[in-house]
Backbone as a printed PyTorch tensor [residue, N CA C, xyz], in Angstrom:
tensor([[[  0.8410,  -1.1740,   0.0000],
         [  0.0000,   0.0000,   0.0000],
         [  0.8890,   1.2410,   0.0000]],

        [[  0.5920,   2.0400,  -0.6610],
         [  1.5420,   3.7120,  -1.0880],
         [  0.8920,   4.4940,   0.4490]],

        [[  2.1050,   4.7750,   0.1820],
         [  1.8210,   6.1220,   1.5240],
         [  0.7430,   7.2110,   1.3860]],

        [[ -0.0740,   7.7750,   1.6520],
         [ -1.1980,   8.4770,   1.2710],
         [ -0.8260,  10.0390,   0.9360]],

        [[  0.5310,  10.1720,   1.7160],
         [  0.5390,  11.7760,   1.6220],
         [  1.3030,  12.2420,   0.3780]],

        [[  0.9710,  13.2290,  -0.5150],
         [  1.8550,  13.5260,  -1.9220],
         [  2.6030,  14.7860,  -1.4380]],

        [[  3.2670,  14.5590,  -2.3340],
         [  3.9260,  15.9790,  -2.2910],
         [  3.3990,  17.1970,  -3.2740]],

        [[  3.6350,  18.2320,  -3.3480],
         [  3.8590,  18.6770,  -1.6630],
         [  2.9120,  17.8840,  -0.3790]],

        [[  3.4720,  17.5850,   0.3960],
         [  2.5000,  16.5850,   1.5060],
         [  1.4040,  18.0130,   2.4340]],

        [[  2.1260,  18.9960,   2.6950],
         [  0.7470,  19.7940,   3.2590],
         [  0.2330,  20.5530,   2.6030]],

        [[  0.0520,  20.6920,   1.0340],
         [ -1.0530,  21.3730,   0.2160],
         [ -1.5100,  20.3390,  -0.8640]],

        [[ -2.8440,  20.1330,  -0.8380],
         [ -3.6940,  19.6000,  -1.7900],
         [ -3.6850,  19.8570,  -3.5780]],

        [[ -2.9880,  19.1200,  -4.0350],
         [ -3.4230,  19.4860,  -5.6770],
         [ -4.2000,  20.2470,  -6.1490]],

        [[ -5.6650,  20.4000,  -5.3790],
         [ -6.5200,  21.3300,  -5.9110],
         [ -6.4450,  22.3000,  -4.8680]],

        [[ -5.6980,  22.8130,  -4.1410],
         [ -5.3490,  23.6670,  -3.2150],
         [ -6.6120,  24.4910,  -2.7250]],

        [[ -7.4470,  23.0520,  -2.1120],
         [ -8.6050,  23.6060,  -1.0180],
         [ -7.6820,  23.5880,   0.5430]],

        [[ -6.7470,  23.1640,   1.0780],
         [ -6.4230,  23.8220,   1.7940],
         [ -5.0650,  22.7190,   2.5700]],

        [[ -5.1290,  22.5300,   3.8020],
         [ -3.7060,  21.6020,   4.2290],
         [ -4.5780,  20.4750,   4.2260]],

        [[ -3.4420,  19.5420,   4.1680],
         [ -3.6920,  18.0050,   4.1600],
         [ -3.1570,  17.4710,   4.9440]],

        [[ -2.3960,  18.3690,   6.0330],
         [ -1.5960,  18.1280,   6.9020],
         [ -3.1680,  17.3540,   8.2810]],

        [[ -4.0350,  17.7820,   8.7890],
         [ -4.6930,  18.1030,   9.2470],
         [ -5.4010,  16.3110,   9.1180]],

        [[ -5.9670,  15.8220,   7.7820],
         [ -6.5790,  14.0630,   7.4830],
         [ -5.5900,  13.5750,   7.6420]],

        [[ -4.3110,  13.8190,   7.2530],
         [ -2.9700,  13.1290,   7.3690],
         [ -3.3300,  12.8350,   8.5120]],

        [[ -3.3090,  13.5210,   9.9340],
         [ -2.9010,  13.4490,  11.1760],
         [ -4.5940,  12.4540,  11.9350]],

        [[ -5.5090,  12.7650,  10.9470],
         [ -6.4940,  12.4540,  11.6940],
         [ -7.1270,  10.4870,  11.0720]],

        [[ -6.2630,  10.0060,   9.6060],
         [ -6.2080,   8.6000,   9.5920],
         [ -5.2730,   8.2760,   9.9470]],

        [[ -3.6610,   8.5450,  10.6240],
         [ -2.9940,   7.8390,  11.5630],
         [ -3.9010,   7.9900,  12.9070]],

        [[ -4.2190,   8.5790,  13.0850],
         [ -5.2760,   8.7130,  14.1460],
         [ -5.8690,   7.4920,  14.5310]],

        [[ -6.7850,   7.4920,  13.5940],
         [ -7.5960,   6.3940,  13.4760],
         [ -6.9780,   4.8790,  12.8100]],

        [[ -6.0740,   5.1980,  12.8240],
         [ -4.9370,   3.7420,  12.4040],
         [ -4.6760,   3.3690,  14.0660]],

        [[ -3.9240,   4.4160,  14.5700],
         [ -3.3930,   3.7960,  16.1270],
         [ -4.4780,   3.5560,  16.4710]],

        [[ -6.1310,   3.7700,  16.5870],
         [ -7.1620,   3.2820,  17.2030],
         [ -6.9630,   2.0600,  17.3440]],

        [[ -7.2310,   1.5050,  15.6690],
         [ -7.4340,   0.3050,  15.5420],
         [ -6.5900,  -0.9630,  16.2380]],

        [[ -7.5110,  -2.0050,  16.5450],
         [ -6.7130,  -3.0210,  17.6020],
         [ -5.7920,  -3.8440,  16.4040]],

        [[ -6.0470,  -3.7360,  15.1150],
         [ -5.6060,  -4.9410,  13.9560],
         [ -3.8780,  -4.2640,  14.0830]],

        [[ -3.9550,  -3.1240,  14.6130],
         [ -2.2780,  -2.1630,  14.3200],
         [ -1.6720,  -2.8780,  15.2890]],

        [[ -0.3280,  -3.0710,  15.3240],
         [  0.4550,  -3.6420,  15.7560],
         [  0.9290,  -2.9740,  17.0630]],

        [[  1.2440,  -3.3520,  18.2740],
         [  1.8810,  -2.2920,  19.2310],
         [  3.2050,  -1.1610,  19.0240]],

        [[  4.3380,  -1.8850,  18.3050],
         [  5.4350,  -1.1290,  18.2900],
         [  4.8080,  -0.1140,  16.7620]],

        [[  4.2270,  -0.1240,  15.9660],
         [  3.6570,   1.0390,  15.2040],
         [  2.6990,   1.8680,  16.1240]],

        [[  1.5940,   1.5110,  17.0640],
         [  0.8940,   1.8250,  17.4880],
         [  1.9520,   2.9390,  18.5820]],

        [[  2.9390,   2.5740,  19.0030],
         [  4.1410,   3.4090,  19.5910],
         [  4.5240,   4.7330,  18.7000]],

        [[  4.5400,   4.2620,  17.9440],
         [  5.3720,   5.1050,  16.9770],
         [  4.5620,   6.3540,  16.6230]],

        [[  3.1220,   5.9150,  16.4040],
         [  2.1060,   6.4950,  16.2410],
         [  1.7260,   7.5030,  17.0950]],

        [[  1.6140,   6.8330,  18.1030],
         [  1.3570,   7.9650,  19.1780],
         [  2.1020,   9.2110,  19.7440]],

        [[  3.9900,   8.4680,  19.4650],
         [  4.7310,   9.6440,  19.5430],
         [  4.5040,  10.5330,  18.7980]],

        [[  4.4330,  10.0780,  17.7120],
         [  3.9580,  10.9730,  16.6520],
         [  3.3280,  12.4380,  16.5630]],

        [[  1.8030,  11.4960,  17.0440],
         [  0.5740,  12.5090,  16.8360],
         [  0.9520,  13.8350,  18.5660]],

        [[  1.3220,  12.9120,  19.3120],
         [  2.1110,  13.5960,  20.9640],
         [  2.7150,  14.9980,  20.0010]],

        [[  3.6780,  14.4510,  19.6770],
         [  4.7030,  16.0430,  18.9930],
         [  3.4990,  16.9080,  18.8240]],

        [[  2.9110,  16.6120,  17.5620],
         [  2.4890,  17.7990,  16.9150],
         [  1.3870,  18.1070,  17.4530]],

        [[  0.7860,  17.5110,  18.5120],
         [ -0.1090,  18.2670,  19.6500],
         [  0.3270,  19.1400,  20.5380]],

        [[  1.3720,  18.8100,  21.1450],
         [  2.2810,  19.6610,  22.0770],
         [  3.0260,  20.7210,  21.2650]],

        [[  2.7080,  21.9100,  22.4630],
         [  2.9940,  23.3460,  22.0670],
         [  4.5100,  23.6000,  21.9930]],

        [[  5.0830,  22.2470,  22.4030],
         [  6.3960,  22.2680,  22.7060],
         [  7.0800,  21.7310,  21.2650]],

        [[  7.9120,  22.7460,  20.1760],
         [  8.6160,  21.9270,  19.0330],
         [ 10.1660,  22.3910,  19.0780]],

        [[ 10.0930,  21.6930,  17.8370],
         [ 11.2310,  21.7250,  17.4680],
         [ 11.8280,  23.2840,  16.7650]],

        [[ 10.5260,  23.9340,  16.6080],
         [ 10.4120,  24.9310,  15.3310],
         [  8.7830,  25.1980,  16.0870]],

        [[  8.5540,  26.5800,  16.9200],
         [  7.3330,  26.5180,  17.1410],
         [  6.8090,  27.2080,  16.4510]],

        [[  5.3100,  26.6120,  16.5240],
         [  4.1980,  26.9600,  15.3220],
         [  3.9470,  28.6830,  14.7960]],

        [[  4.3730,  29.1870,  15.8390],
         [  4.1010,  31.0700,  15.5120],
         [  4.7700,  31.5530,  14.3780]],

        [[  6.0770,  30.4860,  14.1040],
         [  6.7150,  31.1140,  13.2780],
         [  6.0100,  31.0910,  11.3200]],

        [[  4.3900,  30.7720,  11.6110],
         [  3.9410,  30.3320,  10.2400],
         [  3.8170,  29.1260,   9.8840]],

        [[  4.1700,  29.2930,   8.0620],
         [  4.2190,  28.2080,   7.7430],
         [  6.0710,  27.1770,   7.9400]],

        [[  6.5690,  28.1460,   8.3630],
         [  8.0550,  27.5700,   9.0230],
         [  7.9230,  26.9140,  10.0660]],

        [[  6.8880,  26.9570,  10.9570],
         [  6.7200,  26.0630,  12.0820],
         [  5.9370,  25.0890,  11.5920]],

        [[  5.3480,  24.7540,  11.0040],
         [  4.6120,  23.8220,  10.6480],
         [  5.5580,  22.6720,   9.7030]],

        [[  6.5250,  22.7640,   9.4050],
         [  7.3390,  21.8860,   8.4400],
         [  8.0970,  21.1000,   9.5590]],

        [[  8.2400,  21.2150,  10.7010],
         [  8.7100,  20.1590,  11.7090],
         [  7.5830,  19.2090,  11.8900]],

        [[  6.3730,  19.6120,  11.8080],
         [  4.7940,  19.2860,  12.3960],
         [  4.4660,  17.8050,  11.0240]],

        [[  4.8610,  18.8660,  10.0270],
         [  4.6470,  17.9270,   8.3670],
         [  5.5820,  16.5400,   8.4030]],

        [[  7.0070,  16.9960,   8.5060],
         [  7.6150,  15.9080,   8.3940],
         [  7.3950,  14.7490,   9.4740]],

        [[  7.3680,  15.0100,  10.7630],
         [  6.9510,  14.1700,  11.6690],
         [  5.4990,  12.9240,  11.3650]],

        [[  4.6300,  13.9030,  10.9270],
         [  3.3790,  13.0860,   9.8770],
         [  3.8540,  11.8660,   9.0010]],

        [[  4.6270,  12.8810,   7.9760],
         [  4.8300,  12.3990,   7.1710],
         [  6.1280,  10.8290,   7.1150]],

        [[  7.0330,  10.8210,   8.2060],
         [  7.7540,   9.7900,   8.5750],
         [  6.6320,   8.6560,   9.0600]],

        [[  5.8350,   8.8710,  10.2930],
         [  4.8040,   8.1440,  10.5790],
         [  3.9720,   7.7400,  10.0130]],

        [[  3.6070,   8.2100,   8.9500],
         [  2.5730,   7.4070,   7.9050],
         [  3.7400,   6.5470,   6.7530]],

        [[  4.6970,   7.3260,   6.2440],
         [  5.4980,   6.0220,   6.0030],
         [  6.1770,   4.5010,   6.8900]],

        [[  6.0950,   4.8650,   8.3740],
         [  5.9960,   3.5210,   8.8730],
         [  5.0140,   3.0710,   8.7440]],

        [[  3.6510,   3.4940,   9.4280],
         [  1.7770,   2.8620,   9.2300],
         [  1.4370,   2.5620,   7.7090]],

        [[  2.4880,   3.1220,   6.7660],
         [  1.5300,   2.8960,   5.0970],
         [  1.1360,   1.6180,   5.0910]],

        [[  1.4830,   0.7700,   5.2130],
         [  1.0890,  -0.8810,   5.7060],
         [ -0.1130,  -1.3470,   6.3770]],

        [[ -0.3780,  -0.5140,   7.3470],
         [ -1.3390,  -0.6250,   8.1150],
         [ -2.6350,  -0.2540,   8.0200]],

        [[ -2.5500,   1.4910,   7.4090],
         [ -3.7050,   2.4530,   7.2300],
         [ -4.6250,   1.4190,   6.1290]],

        [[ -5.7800,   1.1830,   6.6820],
         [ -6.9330,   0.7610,   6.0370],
         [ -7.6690,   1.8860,   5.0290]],

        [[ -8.8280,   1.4960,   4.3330],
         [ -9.7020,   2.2820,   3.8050],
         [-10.5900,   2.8290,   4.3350]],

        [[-11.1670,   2.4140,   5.8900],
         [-11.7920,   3.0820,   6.7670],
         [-11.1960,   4.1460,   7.2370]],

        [[ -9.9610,   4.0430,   7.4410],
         [ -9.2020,   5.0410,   8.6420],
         [ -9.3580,   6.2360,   7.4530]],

        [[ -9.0220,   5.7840,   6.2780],
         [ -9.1630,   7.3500,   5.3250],
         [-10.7400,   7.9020,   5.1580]],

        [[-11.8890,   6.9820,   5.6360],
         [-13.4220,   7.1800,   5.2900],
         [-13.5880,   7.9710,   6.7570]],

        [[-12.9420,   7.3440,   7.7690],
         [-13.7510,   7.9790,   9.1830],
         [-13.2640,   9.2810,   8.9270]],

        [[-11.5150,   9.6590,   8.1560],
         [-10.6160,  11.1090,   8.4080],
         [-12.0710,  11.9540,   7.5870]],

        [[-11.9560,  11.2540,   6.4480],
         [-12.6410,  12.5040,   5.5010],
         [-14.1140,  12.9750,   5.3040]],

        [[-14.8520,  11.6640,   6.3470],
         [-16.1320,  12.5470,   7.3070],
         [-15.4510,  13.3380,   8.3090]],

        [[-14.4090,  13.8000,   8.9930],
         [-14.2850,  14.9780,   9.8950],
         [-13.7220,  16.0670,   8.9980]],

        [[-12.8170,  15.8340,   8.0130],
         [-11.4630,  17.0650,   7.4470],
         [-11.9860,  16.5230,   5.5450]],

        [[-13.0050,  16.6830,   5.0780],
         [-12.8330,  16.0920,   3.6360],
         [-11.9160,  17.2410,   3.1120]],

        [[-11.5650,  16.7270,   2.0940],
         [-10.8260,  17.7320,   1.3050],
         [-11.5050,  16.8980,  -0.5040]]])
């Protein structure tokens, strides 16, 4: 299974807006799931932890410059989960964030 996020990974082809945002919300719903494995389900959670916490690497005030610590972090974590992420986890994201 291909990794879901394109590049550019936080703007949409038809540039309705970030994609950063479903990205974050079907790993989401990947670590839910019990079928995910624990040490991804780890990985996962560190993950989604970072870019919840106000605490970065690059904090968010600085724009869209803070947000590219936020992207890549996503974007490593869904290349470990690409394996995992089902077709639900992308159906539950895009009833909350469609794009």
């Amino acid at each position: 299974m291909a990794a879901f996020i394109r590049f550019p990974f936080w703007i949409t082809k038809t540039g309705k807006g970030l994609q950063l945002f479903q990205s974050a919300l079907i790993l989401y719903y990947c670590l839910r799931d019990v079928r995910t494995p624990a040490r991804v389900r780890w990985i996962l959670s560190a993950a989604l932890l970072y870019v919840m916490l106000p605490f970065d690497f690059m904090p968010d005030m600085l724009g869209w410059l803070g947000w590219t610590d936020d992207a890549l972090i996503i974007a490593a974590a869904a290349r470990i989960a690409s394996s995992w992420i089902r077709p639900e986890h992308r159906k539950k994201a895009a009833r909350i964030w469609p794009l």
